[in-house]
C-alpha positions in Angstrom: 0.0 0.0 0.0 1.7 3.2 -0.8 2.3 6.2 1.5 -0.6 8.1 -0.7 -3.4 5.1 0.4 -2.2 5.0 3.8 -2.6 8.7 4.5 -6.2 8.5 2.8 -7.3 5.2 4.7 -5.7 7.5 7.9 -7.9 10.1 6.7 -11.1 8.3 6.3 -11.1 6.7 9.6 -10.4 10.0 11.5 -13.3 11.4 9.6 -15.2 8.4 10.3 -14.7 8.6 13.9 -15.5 12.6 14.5 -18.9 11.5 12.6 -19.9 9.0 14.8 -18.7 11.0 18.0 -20.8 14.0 16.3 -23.5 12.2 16.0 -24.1 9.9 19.3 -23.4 14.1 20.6 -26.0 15.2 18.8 -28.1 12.8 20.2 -27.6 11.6 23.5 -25.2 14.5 25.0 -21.5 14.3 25.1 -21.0 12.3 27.8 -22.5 9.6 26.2 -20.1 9.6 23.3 -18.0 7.5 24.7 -14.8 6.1 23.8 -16.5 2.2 23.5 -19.6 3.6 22.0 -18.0 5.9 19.1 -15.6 2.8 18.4 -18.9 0.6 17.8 -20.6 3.8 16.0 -17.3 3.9 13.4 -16.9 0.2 13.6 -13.4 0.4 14.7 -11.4 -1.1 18.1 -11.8 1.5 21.0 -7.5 1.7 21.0 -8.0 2.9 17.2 -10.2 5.7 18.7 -7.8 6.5 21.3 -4.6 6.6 19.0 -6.1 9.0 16.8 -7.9 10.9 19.5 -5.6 10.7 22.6 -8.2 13.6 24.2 -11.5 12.6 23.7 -12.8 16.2 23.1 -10.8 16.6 20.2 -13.3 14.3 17.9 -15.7 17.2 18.5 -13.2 19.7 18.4 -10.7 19.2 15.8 -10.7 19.4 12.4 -7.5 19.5 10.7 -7.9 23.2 9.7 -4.9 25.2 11.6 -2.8 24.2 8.0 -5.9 26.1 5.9 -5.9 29.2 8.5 -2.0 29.9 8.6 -2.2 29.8 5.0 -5.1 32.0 4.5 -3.6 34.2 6.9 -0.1 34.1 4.5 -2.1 34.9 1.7 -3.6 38.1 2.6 -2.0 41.4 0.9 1.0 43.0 2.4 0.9 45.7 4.5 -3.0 44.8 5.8 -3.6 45.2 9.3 -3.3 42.1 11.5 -6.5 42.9 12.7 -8.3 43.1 9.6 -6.3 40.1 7.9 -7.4 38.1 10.9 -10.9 39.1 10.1 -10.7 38.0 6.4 -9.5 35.1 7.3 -11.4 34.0 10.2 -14.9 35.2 8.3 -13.9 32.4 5.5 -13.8 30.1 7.8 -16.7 30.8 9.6 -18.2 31.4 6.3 -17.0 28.0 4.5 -18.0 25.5 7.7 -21.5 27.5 8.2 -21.8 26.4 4.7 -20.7 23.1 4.4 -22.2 22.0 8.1 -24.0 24.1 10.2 -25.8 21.8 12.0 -21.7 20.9 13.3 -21.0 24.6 14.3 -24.1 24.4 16.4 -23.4 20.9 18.1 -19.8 22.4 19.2 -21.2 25.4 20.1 -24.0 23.9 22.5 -21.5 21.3 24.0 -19.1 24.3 24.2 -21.5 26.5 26.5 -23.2 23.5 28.1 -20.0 20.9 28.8 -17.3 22.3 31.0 -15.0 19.1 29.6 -15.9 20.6 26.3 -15.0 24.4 26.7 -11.7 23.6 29.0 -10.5 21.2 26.5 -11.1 24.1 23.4 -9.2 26.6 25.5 -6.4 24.1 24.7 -7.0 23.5 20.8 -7.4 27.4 20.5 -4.1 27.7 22.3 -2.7 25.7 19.3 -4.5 27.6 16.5 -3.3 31.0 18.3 0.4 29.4 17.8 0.1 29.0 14.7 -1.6 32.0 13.1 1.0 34.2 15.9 3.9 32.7 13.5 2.0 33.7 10.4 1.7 37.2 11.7 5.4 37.5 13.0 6.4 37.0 10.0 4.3 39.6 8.8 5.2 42.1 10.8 8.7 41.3 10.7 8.7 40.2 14.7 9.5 37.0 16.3 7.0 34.4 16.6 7.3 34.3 20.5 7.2 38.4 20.8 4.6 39.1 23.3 2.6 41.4 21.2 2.3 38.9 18.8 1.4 36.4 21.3 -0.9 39.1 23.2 -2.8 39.9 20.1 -3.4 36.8 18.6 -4.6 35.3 21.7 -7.0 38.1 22.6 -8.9 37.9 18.8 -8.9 34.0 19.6 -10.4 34.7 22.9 -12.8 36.9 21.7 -14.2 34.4 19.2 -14.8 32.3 21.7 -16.3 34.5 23.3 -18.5 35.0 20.8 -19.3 31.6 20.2 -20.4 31.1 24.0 -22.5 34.2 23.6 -24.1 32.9 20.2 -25.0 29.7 21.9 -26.1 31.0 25.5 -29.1 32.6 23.4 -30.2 29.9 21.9 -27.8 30.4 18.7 -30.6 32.7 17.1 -28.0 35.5 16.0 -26.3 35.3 12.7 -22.6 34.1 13.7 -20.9 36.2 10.8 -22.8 39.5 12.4 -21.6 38.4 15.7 -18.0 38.1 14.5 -17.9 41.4 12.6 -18.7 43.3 15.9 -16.4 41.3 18.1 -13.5 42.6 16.2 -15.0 45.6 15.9 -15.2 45.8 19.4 -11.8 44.5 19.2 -10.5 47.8 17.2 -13.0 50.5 19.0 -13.8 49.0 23.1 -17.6 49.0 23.4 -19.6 52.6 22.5 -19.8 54.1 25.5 -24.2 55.5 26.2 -25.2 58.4 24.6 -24.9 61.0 26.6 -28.7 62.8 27.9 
């Protein structure tokens, strides 16, 4: 079997497994996904499930797309703002997975606001994501990748997101989530309007 085959069989049964977590999620809760059931659900052993999923959170959480982002991010003309290049490219991929799934964005963000295991464990894979867009825009910005303003400022639009996610889902994910993104890095670039005065 060549490399090629491998990395697509690889491929198939880590897309087979986030279905089946997905799904048993969607409708029995995430603490009913477990590790023996989702195995069952993706008819494979329960140690497959663990070796591609060592953190069972990441079936709902991951999904291979950090690669796509820092590229995006690469991509975006010279001399753009961080801030706005972070918006383009975090719009088209809100934009591109509301399209393709959104029944998925909703599932992670109710198990997100609802599932503490859920929301600790994406403070993590965020952590990961902010790493790697941070070195996209040091190189920008001609600063090192571990510069604290880098660091600072990727981790606070990440944050925000999130932020804006839990928000999103705490009111019954009614809002339109591209809205919702637009004035959280608005909010980002102004602070919140301070009331009109009498």
């Amino acid at each position: 079997m060549s490399k090629g085959l491998r990395e697509r069989k690889k491929e198939r049964t880590r897309a087979e497994i986030r279905r089946a977590g997905r799904r048993i999620a969607a409708s029995d809760g995430w603490e009913a996904a477990t590790v023996e059931r989702i195995a069952a659900e993706a008819d494979v052993s329960p140690s497959t499930v663990v070796r591609y999923f060592p953190v069972r959170e990441d079936i709902l959480l991951t999904d291979d797309n950090d690669d796509h982002l820092e590229a995006l991010l690469r991509a975006r003309p010279a001399g753009e703002e961080p801030l706005e290049s972070l918006r383009a490219v975090l719009a088209e991929a809100f934009g591109s997975a509301l399209a393709a799934d959104p029944e998925e964005i909703r599932l992670r963000a109710r198990l997100m606001a609802d599932t503490p295991a859920v929301r600790a464990r994406l403070t993590e894979t965020t952590a990961e994501t902010g790493r790697r867009l941070a070195r996209a825009l040091a190189d920008r910005t001609g600063r090192a990748p571990d510069d604290l303003e880098v660091r600072v400022f990727t981790a606070a639009v990440l944050g925000a997101l999130r932020e804006a996610t839990l928000y999103w889902a705490e009111r019954g994910l009614t809002e339109d989530l591209m809205d919702l993104l637009h004035r959280t890095v608005d909010t980002l670039k102004a602070g919140p309007a301070l009331p009109a005065r009498p």
